[in-house]
MIGU-648112 format. One line per 4 residues: for each residue x, y, z of N, C-alpha, C. Coordinates in pm, whole numbers. Layout:
X:Y:Z:X:Y:Z:X:Y:Z ~ ...
***
This chain:
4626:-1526:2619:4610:-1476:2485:4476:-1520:2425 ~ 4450:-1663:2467:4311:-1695:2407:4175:-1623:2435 ~ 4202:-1630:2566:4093:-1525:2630:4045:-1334:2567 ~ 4209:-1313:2508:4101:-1185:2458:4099:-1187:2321
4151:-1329:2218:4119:-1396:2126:3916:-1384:2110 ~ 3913:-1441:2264:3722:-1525:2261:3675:-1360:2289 ~ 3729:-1275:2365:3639:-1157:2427:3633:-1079:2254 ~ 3722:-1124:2160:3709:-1011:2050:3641:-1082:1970
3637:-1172:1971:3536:-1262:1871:3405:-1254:1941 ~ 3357:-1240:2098:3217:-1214:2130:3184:-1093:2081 ~ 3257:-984:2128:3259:-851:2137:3192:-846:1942 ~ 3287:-895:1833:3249:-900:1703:3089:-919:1648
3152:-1049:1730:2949:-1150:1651:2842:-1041:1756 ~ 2885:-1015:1917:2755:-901:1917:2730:-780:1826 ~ 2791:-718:1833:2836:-571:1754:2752:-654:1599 ~ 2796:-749:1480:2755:-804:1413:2603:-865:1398
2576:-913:1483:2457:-965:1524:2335:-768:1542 ~ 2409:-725:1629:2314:-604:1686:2274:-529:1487 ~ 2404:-520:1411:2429:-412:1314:2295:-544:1212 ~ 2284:-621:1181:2217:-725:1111:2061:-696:1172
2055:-725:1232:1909:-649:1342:1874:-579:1226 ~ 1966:-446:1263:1915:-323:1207:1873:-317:1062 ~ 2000:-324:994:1973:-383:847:1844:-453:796 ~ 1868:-544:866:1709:-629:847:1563:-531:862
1587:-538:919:1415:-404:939:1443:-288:871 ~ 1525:-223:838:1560:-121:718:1519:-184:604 ~ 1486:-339:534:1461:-346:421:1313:-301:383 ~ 1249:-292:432:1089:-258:432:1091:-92:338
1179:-22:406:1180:115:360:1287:99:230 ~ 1390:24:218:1483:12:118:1370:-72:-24 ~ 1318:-112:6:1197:-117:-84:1112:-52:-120 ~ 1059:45:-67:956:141:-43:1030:239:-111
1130:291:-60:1231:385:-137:1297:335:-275 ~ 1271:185:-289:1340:139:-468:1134:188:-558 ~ 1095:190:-473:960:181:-571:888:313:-599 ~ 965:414:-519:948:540:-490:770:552:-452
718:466:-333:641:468:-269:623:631:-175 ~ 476:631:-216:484:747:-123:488:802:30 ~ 470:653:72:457:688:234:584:644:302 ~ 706:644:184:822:566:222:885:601:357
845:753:425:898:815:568:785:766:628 ~ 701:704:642:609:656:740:685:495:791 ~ 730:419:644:753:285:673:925:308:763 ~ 981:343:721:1094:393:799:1106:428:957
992:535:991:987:554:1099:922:394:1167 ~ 783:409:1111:774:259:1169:857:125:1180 ~ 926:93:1101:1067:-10:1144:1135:13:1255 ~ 1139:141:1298:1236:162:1374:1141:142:1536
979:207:1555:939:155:1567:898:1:1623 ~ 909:-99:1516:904:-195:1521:1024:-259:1596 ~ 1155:-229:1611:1259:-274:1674:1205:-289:1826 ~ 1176:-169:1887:1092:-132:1985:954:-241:2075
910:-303:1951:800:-354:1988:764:-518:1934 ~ 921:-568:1982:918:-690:1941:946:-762:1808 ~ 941:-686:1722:956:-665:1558:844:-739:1566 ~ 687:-685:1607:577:-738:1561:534:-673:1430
579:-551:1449:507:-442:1284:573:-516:1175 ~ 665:-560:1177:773:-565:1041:736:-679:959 ~ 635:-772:934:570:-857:848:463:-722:757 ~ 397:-628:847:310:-532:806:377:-439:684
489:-446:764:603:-335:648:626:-365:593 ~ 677:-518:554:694:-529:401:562:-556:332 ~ 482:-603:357:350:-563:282:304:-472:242 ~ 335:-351:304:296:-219:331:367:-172:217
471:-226:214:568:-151:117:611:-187:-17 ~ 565:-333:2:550:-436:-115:427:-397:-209 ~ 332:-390:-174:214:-338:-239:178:-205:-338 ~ 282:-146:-316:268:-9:-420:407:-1:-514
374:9:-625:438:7:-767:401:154:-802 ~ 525:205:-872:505:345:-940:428:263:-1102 ~ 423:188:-1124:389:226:-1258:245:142:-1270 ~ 175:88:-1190:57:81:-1131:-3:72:-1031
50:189:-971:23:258:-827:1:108:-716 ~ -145:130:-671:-183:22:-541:-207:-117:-608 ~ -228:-127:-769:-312:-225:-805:-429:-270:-781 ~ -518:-176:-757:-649:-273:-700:-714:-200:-825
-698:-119:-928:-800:-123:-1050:-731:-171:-1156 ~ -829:-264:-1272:-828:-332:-1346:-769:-216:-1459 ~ -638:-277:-1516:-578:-225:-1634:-650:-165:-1722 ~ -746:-294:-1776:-859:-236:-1866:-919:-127:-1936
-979:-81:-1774:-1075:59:-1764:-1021:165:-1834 ~ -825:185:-1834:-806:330:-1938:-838:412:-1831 ~ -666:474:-1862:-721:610:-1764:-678:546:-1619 ~ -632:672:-1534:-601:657:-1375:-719:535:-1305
-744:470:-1249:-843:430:-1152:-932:515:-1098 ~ -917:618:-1101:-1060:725:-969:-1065:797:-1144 ~ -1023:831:-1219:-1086:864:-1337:-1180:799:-1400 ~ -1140:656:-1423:-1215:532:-1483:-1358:516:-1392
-1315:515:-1279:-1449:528:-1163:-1510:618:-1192 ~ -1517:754:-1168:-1577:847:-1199:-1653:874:-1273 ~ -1582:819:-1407:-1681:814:-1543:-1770:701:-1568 ~ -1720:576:-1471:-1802:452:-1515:-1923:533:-1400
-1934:577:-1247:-2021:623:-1210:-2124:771:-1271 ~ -2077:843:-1376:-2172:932:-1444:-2220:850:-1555 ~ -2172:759:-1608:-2240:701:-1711:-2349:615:-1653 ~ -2377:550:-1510:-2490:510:-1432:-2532:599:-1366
-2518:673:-1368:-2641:822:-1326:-2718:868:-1435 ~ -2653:880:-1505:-2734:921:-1667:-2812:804:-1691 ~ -2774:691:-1703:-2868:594:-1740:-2967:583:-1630 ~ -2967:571:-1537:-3040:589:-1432:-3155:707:-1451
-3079:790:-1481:-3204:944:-1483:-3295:916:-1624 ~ -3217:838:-1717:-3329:816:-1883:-3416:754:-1815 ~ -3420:596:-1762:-3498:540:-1690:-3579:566:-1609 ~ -3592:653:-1517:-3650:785:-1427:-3755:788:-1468
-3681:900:-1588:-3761:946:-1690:-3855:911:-1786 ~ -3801:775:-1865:-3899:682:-1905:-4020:590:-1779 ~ -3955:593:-1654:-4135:532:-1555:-4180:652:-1541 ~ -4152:764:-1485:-4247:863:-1466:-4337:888:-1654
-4250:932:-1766:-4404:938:-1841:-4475:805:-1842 ~ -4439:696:-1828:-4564:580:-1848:-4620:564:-1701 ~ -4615:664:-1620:-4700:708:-1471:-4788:794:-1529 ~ -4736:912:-1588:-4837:972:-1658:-4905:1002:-1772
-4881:892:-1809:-4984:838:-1940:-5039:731:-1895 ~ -5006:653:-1792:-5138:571:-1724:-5228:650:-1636 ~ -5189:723:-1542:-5299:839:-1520:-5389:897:-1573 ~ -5391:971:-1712:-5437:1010:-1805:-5576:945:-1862
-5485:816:-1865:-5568:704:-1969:-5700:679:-1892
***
């Protein structure tokens, strides 16, 4: 009787053990999917993936997936600026083109008004 007592209790903790595996590397995307990340079917496939290959990817995945917030996207632009990030860029780069071209503009006439002279 003990014996298929121990075979159902191995048989359990494997089956248990295998289903925990899985779970575990599903959290990468169960994050990704709470943050409504957009590449959330990329991190998914890759976990699974990662089962495959040692679970070397799966430190990558939760980073991967940790890193993007819906309500300030990637974080890598400063609150500040106002406005999306590639908007704020955009405009901080035409406002140094313009200044750039006054400047231009101001050495070339004192090129040619030292010519002149």
């Amino acid at each position: 009787m003990l014996d298929y007592f121990a075979l159902g209790l191995l048989i359990f903790v494997f089956i248990t053990l295998f289903y925990g595996v899985i779970v575990i590397h599903d959290i990468p995307y169960e994050i990704a999917k709470k943050r409504n990340h957009p590449q959330q079917d990329a991190i998914h496939v890759a976990g699974w993936v990662s089962l495959f290959t040692l679970h070397v990817l799966w430190p990558f995945l939760w980073i991967w997936a940790t890193l993007y917030r819906e309500d300030r996207g990637w974080g890598f632009t400063d609150g500040a600026q106002g406005g999306s990030g590639i908007e704020a860029q955009l405009k901080q780069a035409q406002e140094q083109i313009s200044s750039l071209n006054e400047r231009l503009q101001d050495i070339e006439q004192q090129a040619q008004q030292g010519g002149q002279g």
